[in-house]
C-alpha positions as CSV (number, residue, x, y, z in Angstrom):
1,X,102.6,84.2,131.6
2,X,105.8,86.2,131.5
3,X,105.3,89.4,128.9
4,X,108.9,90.8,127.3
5,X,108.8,94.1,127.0
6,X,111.0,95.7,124.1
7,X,114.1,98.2,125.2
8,X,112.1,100.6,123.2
9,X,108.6,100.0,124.5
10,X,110.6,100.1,128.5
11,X,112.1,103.5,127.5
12,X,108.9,104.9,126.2
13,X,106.8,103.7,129.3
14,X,109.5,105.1,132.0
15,X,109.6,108.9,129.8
16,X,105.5,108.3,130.9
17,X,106.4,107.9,134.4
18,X,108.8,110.6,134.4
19,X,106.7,113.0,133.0
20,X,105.5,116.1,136.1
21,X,101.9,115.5,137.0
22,X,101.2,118.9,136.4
23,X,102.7,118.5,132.8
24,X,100.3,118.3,129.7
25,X,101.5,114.4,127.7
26,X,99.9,112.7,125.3
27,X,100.7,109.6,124.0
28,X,100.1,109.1,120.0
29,X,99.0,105.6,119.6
30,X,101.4,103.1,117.1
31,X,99.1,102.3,114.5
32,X,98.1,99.1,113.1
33,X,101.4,98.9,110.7
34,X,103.6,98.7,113.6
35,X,102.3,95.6,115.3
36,X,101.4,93.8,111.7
37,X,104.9,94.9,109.6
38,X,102.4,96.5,107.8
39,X,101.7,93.4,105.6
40,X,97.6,93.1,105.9
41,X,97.0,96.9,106.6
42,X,94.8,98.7,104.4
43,X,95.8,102.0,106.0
44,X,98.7,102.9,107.7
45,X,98.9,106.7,108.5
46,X,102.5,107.7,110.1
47,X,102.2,109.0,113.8
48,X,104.0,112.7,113.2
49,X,106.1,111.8,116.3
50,X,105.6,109.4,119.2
51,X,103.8,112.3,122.0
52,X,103.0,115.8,122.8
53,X,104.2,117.7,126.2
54,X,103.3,120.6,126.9
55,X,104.3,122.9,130.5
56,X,103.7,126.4,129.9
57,X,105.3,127.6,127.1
58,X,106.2,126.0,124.8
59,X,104.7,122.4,123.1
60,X,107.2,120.1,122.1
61,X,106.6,117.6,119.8
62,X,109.1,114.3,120.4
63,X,109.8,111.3,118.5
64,X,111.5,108.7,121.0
65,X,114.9,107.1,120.4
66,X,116.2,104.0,122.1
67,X,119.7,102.7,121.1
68,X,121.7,99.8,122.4
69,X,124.6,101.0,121.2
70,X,127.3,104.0,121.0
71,X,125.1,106.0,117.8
72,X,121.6,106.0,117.2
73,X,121.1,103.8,113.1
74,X,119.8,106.4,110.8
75,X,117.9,103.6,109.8
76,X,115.7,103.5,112.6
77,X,114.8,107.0,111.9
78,X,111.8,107.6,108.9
79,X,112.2,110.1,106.3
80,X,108.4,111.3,107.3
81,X,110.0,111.4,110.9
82,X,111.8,114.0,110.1
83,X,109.7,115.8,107.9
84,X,107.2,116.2,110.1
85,X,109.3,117.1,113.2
86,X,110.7,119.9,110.9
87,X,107.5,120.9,110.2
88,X,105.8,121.4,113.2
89,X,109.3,122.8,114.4
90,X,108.4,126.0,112.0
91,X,105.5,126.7,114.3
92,X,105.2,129.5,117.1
93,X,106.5,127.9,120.1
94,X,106.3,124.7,118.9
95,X,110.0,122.7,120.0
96,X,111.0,119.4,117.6
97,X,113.1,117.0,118.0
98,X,114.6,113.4,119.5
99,X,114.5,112.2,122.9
100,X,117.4,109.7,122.8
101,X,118.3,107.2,124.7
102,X,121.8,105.8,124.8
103,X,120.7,102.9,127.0
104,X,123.9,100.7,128.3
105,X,125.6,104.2,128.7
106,X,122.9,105.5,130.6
107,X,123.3,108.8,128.9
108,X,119.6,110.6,127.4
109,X,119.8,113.9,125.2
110,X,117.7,115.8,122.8
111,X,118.5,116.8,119.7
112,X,116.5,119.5,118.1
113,X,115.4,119.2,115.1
114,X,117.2,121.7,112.4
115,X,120.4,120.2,114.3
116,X,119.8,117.0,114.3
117,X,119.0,117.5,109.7
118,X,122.2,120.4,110.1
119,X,124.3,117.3,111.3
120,X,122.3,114.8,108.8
121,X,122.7,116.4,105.6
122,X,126.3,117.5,106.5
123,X,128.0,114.2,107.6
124,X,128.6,110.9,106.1
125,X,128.1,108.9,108.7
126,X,125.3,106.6,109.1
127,X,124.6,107.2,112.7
128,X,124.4,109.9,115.3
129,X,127.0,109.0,117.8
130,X,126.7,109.7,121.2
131,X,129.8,112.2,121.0
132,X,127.5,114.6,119.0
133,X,125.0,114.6,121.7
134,X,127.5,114.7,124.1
135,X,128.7,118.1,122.4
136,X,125.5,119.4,121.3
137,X,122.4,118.8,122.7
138,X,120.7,118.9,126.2
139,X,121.5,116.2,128.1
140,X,118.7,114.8,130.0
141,X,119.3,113.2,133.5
142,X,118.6,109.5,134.3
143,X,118.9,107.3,137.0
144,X,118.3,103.0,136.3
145,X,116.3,101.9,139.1
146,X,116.8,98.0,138.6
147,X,115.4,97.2,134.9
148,X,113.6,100.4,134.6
149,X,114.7,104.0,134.4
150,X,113.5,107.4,136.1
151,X,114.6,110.5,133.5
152,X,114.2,113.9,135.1
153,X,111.8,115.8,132.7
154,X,111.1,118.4,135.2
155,X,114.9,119.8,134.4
156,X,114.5,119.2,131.1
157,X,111.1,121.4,130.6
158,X,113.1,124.1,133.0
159,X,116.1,124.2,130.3
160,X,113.6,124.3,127.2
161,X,111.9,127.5,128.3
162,X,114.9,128.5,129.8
163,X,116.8,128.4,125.9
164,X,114.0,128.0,123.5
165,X,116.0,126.9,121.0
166,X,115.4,127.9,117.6
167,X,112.4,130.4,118.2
């Protein structure tokens, strides 16, 4: 039995792997809506964002992104998504915001929260194209090892508590 694993699913699993053994992750399980469409679930609470890592000091709270394509749909991002990043984002040492992968461009960046909503409310676009990233957030550095991918998260955590963004 052959099991197809999902570009978004793949990308999720290999931020896992790249993830410092000496790094606090957790994983926030999908819940049931997400595997049913939602059509026979009683409940469906929203995740407020897909995991939790944690090396020194600050958490970040991150809601993955995987696009095929040159901009990330704004309609595969939720309004509570957002919410909720923002949200924790107003916490102590708490860092918000999308991991996104550009995937056939094998470029990865995250956008903070208040400037992924700054560039939200302010444009009419329908997207987030890769050329905002490419200007404005931290890239992350990736390497494709056949079908998977190996993302260096180690940098990344050093130029988080290097910048700290919006604290």
């Amino acid at each position: 039995m052959i099991i197809i694993i999902n570009s978004g699913k793949r990308f999720e699993d290999n931020w896992k792997k790249s993830i410092p053994k000496n790094v606090f992750y957790y994983r926030i399980k999908d819940n049931v809506s997400s595997w049913t469409n939602g059509e026979r679930a009683r409940f469906t609470p929203s995740n407020i964002c897909d995991c939790f890592v944690f090396e020194g000091k600050y958490l970040l709270t991150l809601e993955l992104k995987n696009t095929k394509t040159k901009s990330l749909p704004y309609n595969n991002i939720r309004k509570h998504q957002i919410d909720d990043l923002l949200w924790a984002g107003s916490f102590y040492n708490v860092i918000s915001g999308f991991v996104i992968n550009y995937d056939t461009l094998d470029e990865c960046y995250f956008v903070e929260i208040s400037d992924f909503k700054r560039f939200f409310d302010e444009s009419d676009r329908k997207s987030l194209p890769v050329d905002y990233c490419r200007s404005n957030a931290l890239k992350i550095e990736n390497k494709r090892i056949k079908t998977n991918k190996v993302y260096d998260v180690k940098n990344f955590l050093k130029e988080v508590n290097k910048y700290g963004f919006h604290q």
